[in-house]
C-alpha positions in Angstrom: 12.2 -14.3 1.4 11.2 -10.5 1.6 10.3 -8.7 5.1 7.8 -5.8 4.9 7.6 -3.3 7.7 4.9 -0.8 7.9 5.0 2.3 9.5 3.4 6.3 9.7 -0.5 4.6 10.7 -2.0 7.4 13.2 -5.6 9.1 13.8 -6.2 12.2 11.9 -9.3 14.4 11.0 -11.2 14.2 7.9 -9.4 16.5 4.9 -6.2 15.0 7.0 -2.7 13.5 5.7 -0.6 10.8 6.1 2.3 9.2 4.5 3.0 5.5 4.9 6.0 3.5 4.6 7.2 0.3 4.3 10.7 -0.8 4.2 11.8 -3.8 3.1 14.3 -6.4 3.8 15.4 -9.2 1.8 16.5 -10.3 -2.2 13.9 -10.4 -4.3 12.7 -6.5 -3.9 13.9 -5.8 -7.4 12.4 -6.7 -9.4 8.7 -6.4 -8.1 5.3 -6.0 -7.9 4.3 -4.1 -4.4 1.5 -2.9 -3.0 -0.9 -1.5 -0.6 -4.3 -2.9 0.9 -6.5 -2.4 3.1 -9.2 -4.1 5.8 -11.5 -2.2 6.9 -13.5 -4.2 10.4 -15.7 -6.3 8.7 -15.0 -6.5 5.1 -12.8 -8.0 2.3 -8.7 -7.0 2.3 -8.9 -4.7 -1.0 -6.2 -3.2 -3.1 -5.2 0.4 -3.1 -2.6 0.9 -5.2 0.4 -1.0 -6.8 3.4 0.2 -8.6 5.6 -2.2 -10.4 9.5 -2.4 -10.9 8.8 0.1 -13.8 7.2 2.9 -12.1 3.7 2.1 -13.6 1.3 1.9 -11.0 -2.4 0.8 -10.3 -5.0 2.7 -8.0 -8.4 1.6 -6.9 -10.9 4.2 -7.6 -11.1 4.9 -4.1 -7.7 6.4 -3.9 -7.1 7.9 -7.0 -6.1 11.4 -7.1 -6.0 11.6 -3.2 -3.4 8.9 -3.1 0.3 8.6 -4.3 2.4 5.4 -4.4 6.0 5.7 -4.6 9.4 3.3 -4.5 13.0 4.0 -3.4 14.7 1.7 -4.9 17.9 2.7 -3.2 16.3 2.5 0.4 14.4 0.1 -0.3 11.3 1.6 0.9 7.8 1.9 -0.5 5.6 5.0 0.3 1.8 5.9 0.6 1.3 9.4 0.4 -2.5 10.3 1.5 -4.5 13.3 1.2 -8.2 14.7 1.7 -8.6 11.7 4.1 -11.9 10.8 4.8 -13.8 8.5 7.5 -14.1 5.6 4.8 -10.3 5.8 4.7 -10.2 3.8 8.0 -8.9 0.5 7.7 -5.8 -1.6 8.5 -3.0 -1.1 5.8 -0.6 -3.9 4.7 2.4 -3.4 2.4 2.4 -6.1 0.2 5.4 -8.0 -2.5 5.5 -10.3 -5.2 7.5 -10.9 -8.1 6.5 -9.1 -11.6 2.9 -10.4 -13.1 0.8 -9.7 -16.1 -2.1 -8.6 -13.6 0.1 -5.9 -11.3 -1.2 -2.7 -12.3 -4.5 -4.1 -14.1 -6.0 -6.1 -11.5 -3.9 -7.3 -8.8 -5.7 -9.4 -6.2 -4.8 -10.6 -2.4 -4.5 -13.6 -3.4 -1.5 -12.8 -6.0 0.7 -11.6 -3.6 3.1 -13.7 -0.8 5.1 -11.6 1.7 2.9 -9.3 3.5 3.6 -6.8 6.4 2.0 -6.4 9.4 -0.1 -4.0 8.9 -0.7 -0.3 10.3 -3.7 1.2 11.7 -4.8 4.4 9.9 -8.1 5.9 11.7 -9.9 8.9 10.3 -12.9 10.8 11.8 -15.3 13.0 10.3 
């Protein structure tokens, strides 16, 4: 069993940051596949970005170069560093966890994953 936490959802402006995190609990953190997605009101829970127990990591198109995943394997906390926010950003964001898989940092899928988090608000206006 692994328990995901989320935290660091807020409102901001557009061109905005924020830095997510989500600490986790449990035994099977290491090794992993983690992740971030999203839901947005009204469509599909996408992926973000994933990073896998060997630092290589996945982004959507949407968030690359404006978004940074990172793990601390010590804390046992996975991070979202966002940047140049913008109004599209707006969605729900849920940590995600599941054990390694050919498909982490190719094309990992909601359905792949098990534990989830509850999810934190991130709201951006223009």
């Amino acid at each position: 069993q692994v328990d995901l936490l989320e935290s660091g959802g807020d409102s901001v402006q557009a061109g905005g940051s924020l830095r997510l995190s989500c600490a986790t609990s449990g035994d099977t953190y290491n090794p992993y596949c983690m992740a971030w997605f999203r839901q947005a009101p009204g469509k599909e829970r996408e992926a973000v970005t994933t990073i896998d127990n060997n630092g290589r990591t996945y982004y959507a198109d949407s968030a690359k170069v404006r978004f940074t995943i990172s793990a601390d394997n010590t804390k046992k906390i996975l991070h979202l560093q966002m940047t140049n926010l913008k109004p599209e950003d707006t969605a729900v964001y849920y940590c995600a966890a599941r054990y390694p898989y050919s498909r982490c940092i190719t094309d990992p899928r909601r359905g792949d994953f098990m534990y989830w988090g509850q999810g934190t608000q991130v709201t951006v206006s223009s």
